[in-house]
C-alpha positions as CSV (number, residue, x, y, z in Angstrom):
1,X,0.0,0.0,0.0
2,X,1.5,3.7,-1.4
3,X,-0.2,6.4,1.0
4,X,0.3,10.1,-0.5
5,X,-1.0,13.1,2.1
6,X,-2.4,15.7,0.1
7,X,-2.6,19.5,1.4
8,X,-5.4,21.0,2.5
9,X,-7.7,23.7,0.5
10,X,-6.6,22.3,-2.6
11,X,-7.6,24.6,-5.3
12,X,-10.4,23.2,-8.0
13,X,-8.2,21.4,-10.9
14,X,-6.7,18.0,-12.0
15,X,-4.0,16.7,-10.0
16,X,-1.2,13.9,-10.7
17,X,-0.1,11.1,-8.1
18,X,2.8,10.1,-10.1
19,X,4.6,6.8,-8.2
20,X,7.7,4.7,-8.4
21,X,8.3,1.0,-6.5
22,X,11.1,-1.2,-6.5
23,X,9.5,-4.6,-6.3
24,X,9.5,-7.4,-4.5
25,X,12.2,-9.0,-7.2
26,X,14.1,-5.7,-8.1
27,X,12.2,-4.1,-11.1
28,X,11.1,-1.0,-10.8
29,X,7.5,-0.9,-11.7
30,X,5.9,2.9,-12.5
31,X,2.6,4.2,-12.7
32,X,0.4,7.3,-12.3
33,X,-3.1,8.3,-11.5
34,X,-5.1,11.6,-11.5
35,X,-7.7,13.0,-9.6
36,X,-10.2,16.0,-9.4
37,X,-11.2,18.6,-7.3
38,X,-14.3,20.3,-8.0
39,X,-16.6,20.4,-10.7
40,X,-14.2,20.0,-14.1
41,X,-13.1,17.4,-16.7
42,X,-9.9,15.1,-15.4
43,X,-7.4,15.3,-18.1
44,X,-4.7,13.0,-18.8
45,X,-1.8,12.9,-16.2
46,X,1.3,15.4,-16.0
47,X,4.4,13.1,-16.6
48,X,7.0,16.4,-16.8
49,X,9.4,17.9,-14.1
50,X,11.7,16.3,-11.7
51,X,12.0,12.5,-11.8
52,X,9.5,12.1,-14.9
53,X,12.2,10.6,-17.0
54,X,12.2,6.7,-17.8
55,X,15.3,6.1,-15.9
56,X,17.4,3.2,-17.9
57,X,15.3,-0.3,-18.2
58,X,16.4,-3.1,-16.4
59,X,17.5,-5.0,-20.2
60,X,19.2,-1.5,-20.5
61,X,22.9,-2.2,-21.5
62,X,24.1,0.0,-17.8
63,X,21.8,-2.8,-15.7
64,X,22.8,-5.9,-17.8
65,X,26.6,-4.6,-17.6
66,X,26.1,-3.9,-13.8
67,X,24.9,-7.0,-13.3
68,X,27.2,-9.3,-15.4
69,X,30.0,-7.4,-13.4
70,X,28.2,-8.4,-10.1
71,X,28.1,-11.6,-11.8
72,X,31.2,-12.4,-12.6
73,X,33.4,-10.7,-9.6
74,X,31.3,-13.1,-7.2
75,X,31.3,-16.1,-9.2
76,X,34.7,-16.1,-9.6
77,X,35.5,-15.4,-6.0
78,X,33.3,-19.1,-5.3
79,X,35.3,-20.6,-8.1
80,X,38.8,-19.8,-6.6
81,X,37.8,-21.2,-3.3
82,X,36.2,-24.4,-4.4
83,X,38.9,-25.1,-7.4
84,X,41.5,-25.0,-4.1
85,X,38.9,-27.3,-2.1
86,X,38.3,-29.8,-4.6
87,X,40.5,-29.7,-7.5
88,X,44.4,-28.0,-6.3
89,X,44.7,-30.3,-3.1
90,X,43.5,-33.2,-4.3
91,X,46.6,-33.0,-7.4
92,X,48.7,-33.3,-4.0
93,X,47.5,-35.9,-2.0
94,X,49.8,-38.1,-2.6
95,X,52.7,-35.7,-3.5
96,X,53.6,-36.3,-7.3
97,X,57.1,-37.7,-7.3
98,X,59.2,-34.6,-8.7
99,X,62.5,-32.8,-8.1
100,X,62.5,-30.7,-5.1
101,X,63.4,-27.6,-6.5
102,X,60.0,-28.0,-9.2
103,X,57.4,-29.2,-6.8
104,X,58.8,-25.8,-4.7
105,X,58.1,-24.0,-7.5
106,X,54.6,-24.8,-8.7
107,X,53.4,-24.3,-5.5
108,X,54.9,-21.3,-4.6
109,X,53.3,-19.9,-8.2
110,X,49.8,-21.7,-7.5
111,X,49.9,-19.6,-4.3
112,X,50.9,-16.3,-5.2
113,X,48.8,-16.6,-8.9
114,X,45.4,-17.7,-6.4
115,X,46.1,-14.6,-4.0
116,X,46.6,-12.4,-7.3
117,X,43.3,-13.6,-8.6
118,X,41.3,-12.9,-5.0
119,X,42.5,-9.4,-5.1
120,X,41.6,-8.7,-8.7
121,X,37.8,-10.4,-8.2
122,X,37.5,-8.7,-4.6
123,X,37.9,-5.4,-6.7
124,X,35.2,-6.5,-9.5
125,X,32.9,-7.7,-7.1
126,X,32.8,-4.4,-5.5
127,X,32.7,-2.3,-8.1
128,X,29.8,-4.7,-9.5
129,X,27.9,-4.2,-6.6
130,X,28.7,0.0,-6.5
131,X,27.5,-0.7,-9.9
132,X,24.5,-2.4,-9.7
133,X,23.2,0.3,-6.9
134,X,23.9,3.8,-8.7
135,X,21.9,1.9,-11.8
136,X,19.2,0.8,-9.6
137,X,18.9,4.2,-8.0
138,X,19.0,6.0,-11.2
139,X,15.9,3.7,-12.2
140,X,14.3,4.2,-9.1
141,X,14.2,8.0,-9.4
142,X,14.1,8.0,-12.6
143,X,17.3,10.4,-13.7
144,X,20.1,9.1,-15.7
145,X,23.1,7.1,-14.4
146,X,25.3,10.0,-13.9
147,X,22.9,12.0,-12.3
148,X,21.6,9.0,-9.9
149,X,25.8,8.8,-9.1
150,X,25.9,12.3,-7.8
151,X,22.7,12.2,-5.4
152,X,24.0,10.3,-2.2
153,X,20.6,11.2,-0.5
154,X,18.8,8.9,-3.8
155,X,21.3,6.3,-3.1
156,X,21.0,5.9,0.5
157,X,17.1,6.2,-0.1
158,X,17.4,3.1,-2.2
159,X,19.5,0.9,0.1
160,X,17.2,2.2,3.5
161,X,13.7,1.8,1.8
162,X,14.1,-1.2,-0.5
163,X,13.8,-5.0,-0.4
164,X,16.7,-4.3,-3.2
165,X,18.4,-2.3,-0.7
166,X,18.3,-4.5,2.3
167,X,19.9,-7.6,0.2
168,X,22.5,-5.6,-1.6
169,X,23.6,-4.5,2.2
170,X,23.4,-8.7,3.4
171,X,25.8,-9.4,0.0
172,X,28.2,-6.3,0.9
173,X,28.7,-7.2,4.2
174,X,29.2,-11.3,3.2
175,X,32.0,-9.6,0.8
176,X,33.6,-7.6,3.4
177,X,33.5,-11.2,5.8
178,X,35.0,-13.1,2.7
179,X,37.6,-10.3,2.4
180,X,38.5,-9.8,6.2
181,X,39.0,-13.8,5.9
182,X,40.9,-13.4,2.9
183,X,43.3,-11.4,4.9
184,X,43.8,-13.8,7.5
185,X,44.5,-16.4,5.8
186,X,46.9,-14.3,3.3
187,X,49.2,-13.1,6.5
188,X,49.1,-17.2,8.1
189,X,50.2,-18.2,4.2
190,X,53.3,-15.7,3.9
191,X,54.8,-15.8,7.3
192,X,57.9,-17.1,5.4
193,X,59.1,-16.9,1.6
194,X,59.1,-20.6,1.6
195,X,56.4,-22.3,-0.6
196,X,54.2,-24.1,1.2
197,X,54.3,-27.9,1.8
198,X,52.2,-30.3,-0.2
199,X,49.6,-30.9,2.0
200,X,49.1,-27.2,2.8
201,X,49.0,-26.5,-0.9
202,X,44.4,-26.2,0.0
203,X,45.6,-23.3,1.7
204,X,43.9,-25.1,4.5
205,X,41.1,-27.1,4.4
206,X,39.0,-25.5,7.7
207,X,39.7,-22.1,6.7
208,X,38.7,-22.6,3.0
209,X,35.3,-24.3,4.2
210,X,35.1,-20.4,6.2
211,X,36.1,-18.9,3.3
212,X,33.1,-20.2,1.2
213,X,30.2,-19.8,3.7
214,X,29.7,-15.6,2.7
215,X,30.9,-16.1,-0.9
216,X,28.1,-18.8,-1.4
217,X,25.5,-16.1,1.6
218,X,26.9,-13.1,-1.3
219,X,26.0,-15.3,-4.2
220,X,22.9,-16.5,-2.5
221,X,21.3,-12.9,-1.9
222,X,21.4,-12.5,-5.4
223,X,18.7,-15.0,-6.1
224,X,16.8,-13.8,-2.9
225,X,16.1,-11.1,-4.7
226,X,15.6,-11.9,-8.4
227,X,12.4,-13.5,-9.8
228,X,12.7,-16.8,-7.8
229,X,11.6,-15.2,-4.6
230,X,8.1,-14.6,-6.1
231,X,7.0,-17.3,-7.8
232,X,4.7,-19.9,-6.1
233,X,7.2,-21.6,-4.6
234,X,10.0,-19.3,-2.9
235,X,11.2,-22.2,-0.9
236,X,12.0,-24.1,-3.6
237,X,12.8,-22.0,-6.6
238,X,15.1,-19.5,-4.6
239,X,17.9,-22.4,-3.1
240,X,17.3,-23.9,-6.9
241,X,18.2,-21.1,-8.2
242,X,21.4,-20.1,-6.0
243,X,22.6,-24.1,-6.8
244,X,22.6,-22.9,-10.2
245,X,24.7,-20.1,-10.0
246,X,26.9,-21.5,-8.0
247,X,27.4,-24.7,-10.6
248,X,27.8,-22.2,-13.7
249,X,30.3,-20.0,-11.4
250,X,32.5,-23.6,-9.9
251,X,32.6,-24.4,-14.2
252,X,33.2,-21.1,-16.1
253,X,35.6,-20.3,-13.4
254,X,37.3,-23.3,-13.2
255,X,38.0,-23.5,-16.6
256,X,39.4,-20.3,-16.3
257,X,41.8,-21.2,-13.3
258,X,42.8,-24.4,-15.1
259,X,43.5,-22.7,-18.4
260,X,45.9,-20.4,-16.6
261,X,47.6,-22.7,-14.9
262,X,47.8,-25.4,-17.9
263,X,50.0,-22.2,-19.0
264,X,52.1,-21.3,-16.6
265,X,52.9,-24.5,-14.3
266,X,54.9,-26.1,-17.5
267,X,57.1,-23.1,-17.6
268,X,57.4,-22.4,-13.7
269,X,58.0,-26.4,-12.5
270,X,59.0,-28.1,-16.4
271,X,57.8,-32.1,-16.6
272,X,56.6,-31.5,-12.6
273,X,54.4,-28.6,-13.8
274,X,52.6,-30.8,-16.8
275,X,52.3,-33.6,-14.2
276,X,50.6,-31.3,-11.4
277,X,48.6,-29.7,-14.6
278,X,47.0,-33.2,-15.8
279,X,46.4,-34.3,-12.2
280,X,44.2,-31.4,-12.0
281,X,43.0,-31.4,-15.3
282,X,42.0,-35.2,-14.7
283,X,40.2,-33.9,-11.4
284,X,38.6,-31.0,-12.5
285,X,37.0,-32.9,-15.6
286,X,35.4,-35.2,-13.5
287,X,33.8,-32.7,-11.6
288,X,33.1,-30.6,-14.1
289,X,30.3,-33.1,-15.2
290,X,28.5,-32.9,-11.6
291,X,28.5,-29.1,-12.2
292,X,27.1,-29.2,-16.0
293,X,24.4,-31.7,-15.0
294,X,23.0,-30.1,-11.9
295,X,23.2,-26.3,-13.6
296,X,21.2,-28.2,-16.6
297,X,18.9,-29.7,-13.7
298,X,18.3,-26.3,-11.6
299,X,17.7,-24.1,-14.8
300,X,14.9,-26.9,-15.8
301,X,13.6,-26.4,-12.8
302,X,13.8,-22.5,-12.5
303,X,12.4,-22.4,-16.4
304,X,9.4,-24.4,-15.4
305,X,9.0,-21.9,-12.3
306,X,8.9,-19.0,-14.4
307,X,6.6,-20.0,-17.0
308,X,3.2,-20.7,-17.8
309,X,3.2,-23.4,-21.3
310,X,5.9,-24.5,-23.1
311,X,4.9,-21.8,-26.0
312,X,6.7,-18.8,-24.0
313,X,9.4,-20.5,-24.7
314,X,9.2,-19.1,-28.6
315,X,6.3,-16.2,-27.7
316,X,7.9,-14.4,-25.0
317,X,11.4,-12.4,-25.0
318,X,12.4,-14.4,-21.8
319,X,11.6,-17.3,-23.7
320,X,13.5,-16.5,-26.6
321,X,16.8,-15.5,-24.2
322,X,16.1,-18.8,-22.1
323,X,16.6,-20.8,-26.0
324,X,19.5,-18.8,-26.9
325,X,21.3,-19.7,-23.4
326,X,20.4,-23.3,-24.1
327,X,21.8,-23.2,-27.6
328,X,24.9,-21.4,-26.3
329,X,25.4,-24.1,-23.2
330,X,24.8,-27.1,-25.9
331,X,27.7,-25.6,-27.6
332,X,29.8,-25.5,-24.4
333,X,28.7,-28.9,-23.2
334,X,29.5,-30.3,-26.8
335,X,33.0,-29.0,-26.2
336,X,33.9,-30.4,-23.1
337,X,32.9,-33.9,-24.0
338,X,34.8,-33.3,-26.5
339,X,37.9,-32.5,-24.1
340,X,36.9,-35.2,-21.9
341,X,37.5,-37.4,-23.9
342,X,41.2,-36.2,-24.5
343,X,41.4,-36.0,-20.5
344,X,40.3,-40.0,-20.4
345,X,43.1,-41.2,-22.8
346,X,45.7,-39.2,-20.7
347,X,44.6,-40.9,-17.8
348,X,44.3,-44.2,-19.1
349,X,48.3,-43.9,-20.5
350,X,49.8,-42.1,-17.4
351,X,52.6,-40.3,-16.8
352,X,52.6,-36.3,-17.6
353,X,50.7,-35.1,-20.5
354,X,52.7,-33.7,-23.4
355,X,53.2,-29.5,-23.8
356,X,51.2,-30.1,-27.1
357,X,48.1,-32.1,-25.6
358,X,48.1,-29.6,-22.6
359,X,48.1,-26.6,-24.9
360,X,44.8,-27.9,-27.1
361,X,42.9,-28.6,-24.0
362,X,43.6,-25.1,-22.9
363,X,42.9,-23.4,-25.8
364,X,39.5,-25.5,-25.7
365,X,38.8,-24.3,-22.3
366,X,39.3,-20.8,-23.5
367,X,36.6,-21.5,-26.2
368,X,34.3,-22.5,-23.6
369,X,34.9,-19.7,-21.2
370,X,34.1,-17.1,-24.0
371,X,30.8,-19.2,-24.6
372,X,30.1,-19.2,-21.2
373,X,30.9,-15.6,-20.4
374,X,28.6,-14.7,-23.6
375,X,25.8,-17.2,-21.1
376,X,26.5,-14.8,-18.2
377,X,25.6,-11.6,-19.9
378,X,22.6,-13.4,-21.1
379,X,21.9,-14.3,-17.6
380,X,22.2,-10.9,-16.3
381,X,19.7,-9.8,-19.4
382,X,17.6,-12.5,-18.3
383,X,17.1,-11.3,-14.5
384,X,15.9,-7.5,-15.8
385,X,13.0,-9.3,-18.0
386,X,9.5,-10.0,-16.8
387,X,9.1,-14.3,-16.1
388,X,6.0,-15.1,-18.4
389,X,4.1,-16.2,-15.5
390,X,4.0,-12.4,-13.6
């Protein structure tokens, strides 16, 4: 319920209630109404003067951008935790046999390329969510971006007022946690210039588990407060839909991990390096299948949520993005089959995997990252449309 006081004595006329809500799943939803006093003809309603502007759309390339930013910075924050979790200390345990001086080496790089990449996605994911609130406000109020960025009172209103608002501040202060954390554990790491042993190379396996409880609360908040929370079945649709985020984040960003360090490790550690690499290649592969199939089970499950027949598939614009995100992921599936395939052979000869067979899978996985990130942006486009069943 929107209450508006209206003075007193109002002099005979049409008037304008002109109103703007951020909804329960972040669009902003305008309207207006007009009303007489005294005996004369209502006219049509005054949609001039401050704040009467459109405001950009939530497909608008600023939201989308915002929100593929917000997207990617926490996404890949997840997938650098669980890639150390499930896929680096597991190429360790038992210790490869290698020279001394190589094992020292890949995992004093592994370290110091992982802490490299949690800086540079702590930095995106902020500036994602910074993002993500001045384009929300400037919707909100209806002014442009660059306006909305210069009126701290609009921001503030936006944050204090809004269900928006109230999840934004839950995921900033899950990022801050993660980052705090991420500090700890950076000091206990580099005490000395020594790479760390094999069995530390998790960078501990309790305070990684720590380490992923906000990034998976930050991640989480996002589907809080997208479309899931108001279909029919919140309960269901909103942990459905945080499981598949979190699957599409552990495989685009794993691939991207892996493909780095297919690249480097050979040149840091030599044979030791390509041994290490297709350990973890062999790892990830196998549970990069767990991830494909439960992302393809979740976003069955969240289509059917959001829809009404099978025809919105091809009659609706969310429809039609759904199919092009299908056809894009069928792609990207095909791809890594393909790749898997190369992984099983290495496996099944043993030993470390040639510099020319670890080079092809990585430009494959580079293939399938840019498919993938081209998925994301679709994603993003995806949360600012209308489900066919609102």
């Amino acid at each position: 319920v929107a209450e508006v006081p209206l003075r007193p004595r109002l002099a005979p006329g049409t008037y304008t209630v002109r109103w703007r809500v951020v909804s329960a799943d972040g669009h902003v939803v305008p309207g207006a109404t007009v009303f007489a006093v005294g005996d004369v003809t209502i006219g049509p309603p005054y949609l001039g003067g401050p704040g009467g502007g459109a405001g950009p759309a939530a497909t608008s390339a600023w939201a989308v951008t915002a929100r593929w930013i917000e997207l990617v910075g926490i996404g890949g924050l997840l997938a650098l935790i669980l890639f150390r979790l499930l896929v680096w200390r597991y190429a360790w345990r038992p210790p490869p046999r290698m020279p001394g001086a190589q094992r020292d080496e890949a995992l004093s790089w592994a370290r110091d390329a992982w802490w490299i990449g949690f800086g540079v996605l702590a930095l995106v994911a902020l500036v994602g969510e910074a993002c993500v609130l001045v384009v929300k406000t400037a919707a909100s109020l209806g002014t442009s971006v660059w306006s909305a960025l210069g009126d701290p009172a609009g921001i503030v209103r936006v944050l204090a007022d809004t269900r928006f608002g109230d999840l934004l501040q839950v995921r900033t202060l899950a990022l801050f946690v993660l980052f705090a954390l991420g500090v700890w554990r950076f000091l206990a790491e580099y005490r000395t210039e020594d790479a760390p042993p094999p069995d530390r190379a998790d960078g501990g396996l309790v305070a990684m588990l720590v380490m992923l409880v906000p990034a998976l609360v930050a991640l989480g908040s996002i589907s809080a407060q997208g479309h899931a929370s108001t279909t029919a079945m919140p309960a269901l649709q909103v942990p459905v839909d945080a499981l598949h985020a979190a699957m599409a984040s552990a495989w685009v960003g794993g691939l991207a991990i892996l493909a780095v360090f297919l690249l480097r490790l050979p040149r840091v550690a030599g044979e030791g390096g390509r041994l290490v690499g297709g350990l973890s290649l062999a790892r990830f592969s196998g549970l990069a299948v767990i991830a494909v199939a439960l992302l393809v089970a979740s976003g069955v499950v969240r289509a059917l949520g959001e829809m009404t027949s099978p025809a919105d598939l091809w009659e609706t614009s969310y429809g039609w993005t759904i199919l092009v995100k299908v056809g894009l992921l069928a792609v990207a599936i095909a791809l890594a089959l393909s790749t898997r395939r190369i992984v099983t052979a290495l496996r099944r000869a043993g030993g470390a995997p040639n510099t020319a067979t670890l080079a092809l899978v990585r430009r494959r996985a580079w293939v399938e990252v840019g498919i993938t990130l081209v998925i994301v942006a679709f994603s993003a486009l995806l949360a600012g449309q209308v489900p066919p069943i609102s």
